[in-house]
Phi, psi and omega in degrees: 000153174198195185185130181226152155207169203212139187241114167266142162194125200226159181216109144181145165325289187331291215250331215221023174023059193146167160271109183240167172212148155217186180214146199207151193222121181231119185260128184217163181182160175211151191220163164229160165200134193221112195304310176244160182323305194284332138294125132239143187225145175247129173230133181201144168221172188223129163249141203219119160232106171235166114030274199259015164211162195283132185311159174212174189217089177280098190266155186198121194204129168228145184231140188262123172244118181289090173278344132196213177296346201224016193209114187245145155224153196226131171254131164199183204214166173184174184219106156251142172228165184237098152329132166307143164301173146327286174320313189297283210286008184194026161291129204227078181242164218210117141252112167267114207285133154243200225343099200243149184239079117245049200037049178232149144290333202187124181238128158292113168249007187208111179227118181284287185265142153215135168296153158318297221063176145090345187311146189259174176320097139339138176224117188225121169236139194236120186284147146229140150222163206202146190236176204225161174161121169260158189232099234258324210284017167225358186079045177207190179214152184228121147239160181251112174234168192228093172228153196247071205256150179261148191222139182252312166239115181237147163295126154265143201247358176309000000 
């Protein structure tokens, strides 16, 4: 379990016509609980709120099964999400020639991007399964996953 938090702040003319900041807060945790020797099952999720986007809830739960000491197969599901940045969310970029001798002090002459704003939270929730073998008479461990991720929201930057 923890809990973080992180202060972002970027300045410039170019990309973001400016000062910008944000602040993000994060919460985590994981738990096991194991019914039989041989079962374990996990639930754990991370919670996220920052400044430039709608809060999110990442969950994540799998159950392990031990077919002996040394051969596991593991099943699990989870929801990830990605905030937009900084950049995504407030890009304003702007190029400016200065001492310019056309009796301007400063001329814009080119502005590619200004973001949307407003973006939403990426979303992917993804299955796996997966086996695991350690193989001690050769020195070595073999894992194998099988994974299936779905993307629910993803942002376009075209």
């Amino acid at each position: 379990s923890g809990i973080g938090a992180r202060h972002d702040r970027e300045n410039g003319q170019t990309f973001l016509k400016g000062k910008v900041k944000n602040n993000s807060y994060r919460l985590f945790s994981n738990i096991e609980y194991k019914p039989l020797p041989f079962v374990s099952l996990n639930a754990g999720g991370f919670f996220e709120k920052n400044q430039l986007a709608n809060s999110a809830f990442s969950p994540r739960i799998a159950s392990n099964f031990h077919l002996n000491e040394n051969h596991t197969v593991r099943f699990l599901i989870s929801k990830g999400t990605r905030m937009p940045d900084i950049k995504e969310q407030r890009a304003h970029w702007t190029y400016t020639a200065t001492n310019l001798n056309t009796g301007d002090n400063s001329l814009t002459f080119y502005q590619s991007a200004v973001s949307p704003g407003n973006l939403s939270n990426e979303q992917i929730t993804s299955t796996e399964i997966g086996y695991l073998g350690n193989f001690p008479q050769y020195f070595t461990c073999r894992s194998l996953k099988w994974f299936h991720p779905s993307f629910k929201i993803l942002n376009d930057h075209s």
